[in-house]
ZAMARGU-4260 file (C-alpha; in steps of 0.2 Angstrom, whole numbers, plus 5000, padded with zeros to 4 digits):
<rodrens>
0) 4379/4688/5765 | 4395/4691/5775 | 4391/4678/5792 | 4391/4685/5810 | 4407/4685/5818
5) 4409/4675/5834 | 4407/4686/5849 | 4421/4686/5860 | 4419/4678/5878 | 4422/4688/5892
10) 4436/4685/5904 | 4431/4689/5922 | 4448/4690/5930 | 4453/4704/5914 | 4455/4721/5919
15) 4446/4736/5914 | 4453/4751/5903 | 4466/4757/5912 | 4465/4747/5930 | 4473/4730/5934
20) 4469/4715/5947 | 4481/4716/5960 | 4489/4701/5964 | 4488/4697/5984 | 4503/4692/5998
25) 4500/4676/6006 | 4492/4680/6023 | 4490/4661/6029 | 4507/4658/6039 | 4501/4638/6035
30) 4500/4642/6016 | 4518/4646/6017 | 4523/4632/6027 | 4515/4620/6014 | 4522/4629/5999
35) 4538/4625/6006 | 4534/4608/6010 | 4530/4605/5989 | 4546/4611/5987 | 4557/4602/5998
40) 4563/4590/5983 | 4564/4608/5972 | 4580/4618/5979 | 4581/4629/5965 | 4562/4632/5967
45) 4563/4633/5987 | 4576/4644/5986 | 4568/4655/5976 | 4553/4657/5986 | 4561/4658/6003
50) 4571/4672/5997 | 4558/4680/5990 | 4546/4683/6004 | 4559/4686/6016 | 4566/4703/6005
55) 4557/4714/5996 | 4567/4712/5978 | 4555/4713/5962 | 4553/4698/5953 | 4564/4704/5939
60) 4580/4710/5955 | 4578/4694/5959 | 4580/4682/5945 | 4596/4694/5941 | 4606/4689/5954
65) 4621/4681/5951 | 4630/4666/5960 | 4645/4675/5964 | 4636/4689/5974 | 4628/4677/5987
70) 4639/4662/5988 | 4651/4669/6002 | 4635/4679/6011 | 4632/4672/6029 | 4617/4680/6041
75) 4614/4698/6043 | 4627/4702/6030 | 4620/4711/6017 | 4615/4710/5997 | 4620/4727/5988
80) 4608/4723/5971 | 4603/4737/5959 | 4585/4740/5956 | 4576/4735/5941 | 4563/4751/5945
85) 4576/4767/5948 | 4592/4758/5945 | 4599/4766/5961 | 4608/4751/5973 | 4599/4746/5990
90) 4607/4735/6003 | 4598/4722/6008 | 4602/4712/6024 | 4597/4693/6022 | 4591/4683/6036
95) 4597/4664/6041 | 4582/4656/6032 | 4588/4665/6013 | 4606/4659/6017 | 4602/4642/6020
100) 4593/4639/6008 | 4604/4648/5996 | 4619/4635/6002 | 4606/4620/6000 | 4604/4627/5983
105) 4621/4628/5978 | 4624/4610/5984 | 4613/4606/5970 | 4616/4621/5957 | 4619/4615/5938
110) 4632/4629/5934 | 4640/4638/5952 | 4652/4648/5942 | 4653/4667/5950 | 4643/4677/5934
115) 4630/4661/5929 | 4613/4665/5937 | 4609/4660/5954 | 4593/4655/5947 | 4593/4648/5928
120) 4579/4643/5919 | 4574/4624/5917 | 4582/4624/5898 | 4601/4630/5904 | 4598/4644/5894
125) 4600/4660/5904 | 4593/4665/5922 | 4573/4661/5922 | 4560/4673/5917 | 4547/4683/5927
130) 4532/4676/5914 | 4539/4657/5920 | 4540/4664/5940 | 4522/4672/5939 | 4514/4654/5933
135) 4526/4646/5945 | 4519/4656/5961 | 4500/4654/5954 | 4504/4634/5950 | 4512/4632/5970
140) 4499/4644/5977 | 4487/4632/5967 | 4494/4616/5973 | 4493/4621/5991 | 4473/4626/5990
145) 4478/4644/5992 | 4463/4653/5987 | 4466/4671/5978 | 4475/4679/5966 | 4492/4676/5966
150) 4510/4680/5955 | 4527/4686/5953 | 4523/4704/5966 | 4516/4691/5979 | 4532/4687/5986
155) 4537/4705/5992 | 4521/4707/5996 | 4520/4693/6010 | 4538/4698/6016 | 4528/4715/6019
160) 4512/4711/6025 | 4520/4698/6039 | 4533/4712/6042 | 4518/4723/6048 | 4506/4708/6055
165) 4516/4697/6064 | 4531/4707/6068 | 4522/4723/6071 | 4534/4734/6060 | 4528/4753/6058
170) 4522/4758/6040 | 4533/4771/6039 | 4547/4760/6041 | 4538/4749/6027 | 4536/4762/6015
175) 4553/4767/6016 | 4557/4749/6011 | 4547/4748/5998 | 4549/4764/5992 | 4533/4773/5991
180) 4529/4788/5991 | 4514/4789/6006 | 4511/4776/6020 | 4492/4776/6012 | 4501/4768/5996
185) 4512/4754/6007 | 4493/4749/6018 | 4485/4747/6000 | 4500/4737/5990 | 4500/4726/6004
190) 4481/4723/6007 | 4481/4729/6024 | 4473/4741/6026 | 4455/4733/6023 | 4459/4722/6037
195) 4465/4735/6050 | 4449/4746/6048 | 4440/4729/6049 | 4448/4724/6064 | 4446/4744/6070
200) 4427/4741/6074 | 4428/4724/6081 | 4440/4727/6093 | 4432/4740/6104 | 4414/4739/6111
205) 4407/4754/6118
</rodrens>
């Protein structure tokens, strides 16, 4: 008599047939600040992340960036880097906080030659991998009592979501930054548009 095989337990957090779980920006402007403060004695790590939510690279545009094409960058010049999604080239212009802490990190950067990574992997061996940034976001996001569902997506993410929240930057313009094809699409990636409607019927009492 053949014995029962074990069921399978059910992971909550696993997608259904053909959907996914969207990872989320990080809306609190004090969970960024104390990310940043765990990685103060990181520069590699720091680095990363400040560049990160302060462009809206993909995780895979970023980790291919080479020493050589930021090292001589200084505020509001721009980054040319070709996109992992269309391989087309789009200019990015970096801001005085990616530059600093891209100098901070080169101060401290095991390799600086022009073609090594600008961010390599713990090992030496290569830049680092997306599958090592997503747990890396989740551990920090963690670490700081961030509550949600966070990765690799969630650093352009919160570049756009503060872009449109605290800046007040049109969708149309994020859209066009992003590259999507409706402003419906950019409100949903971002996770703003829940919030907006919320907001819609709070505001305004008849």
């Amino acid at each position: 008599m053949r014995s029962a095989k074990p069921k399978k337990s059910k992971n909550p957090n696993r997608p259904a047939p053909g959907s996914s779980i969207k990872v989320e920006p990080i809306r609190n402007l004090k969970g960024i600040k104390q990310i940043k403060k765990l990685l103060k004695d990181s520069p590699r790590d720091l680095c990363l992340f400040t560049f990160g939510i302060n462009t809206a690279y993909r995780a895979g545009e970023l980790l291919s960036i080479r020493v050589g094409q930021v090292a001589h960058l200084k505020p509001g010049e721009v980054l040319d880097l070709k996109q992992s999604k269309n391989k087309a080239y789009r200019a990015t212009t970096l801001n005085g906080a990616v530059i600093k802490a891209v100098q901070h990190w080169l101060e401290h950067h095991p390799d600086p030659r022009p073609k090594a990574p600008l961010f390599p992997s713990r090992k030496g061996i290569g830049a680092l991998g997306v599958s090592a940034l997503n747990h890396m976001i989740k551990k920090w996001c963690a670490e700081a009592g961030i509550k949600g569902n966070y990765g690799s997506h969630s650093l352009r993410k919160t570049f756009g979501y503060h872009q449109r929240v605290q800046a007040g930057q049109p969708v149309a313009l994020l859209m066009a930054v992003f590259g999507h094809s409706s402003e419906r699409v950019t409100l949903e990636y971002l996770g703003i548009q829940p919030d907006e409607i919320a907001d819609l019927y709070m505001e305004l009492e008849l």
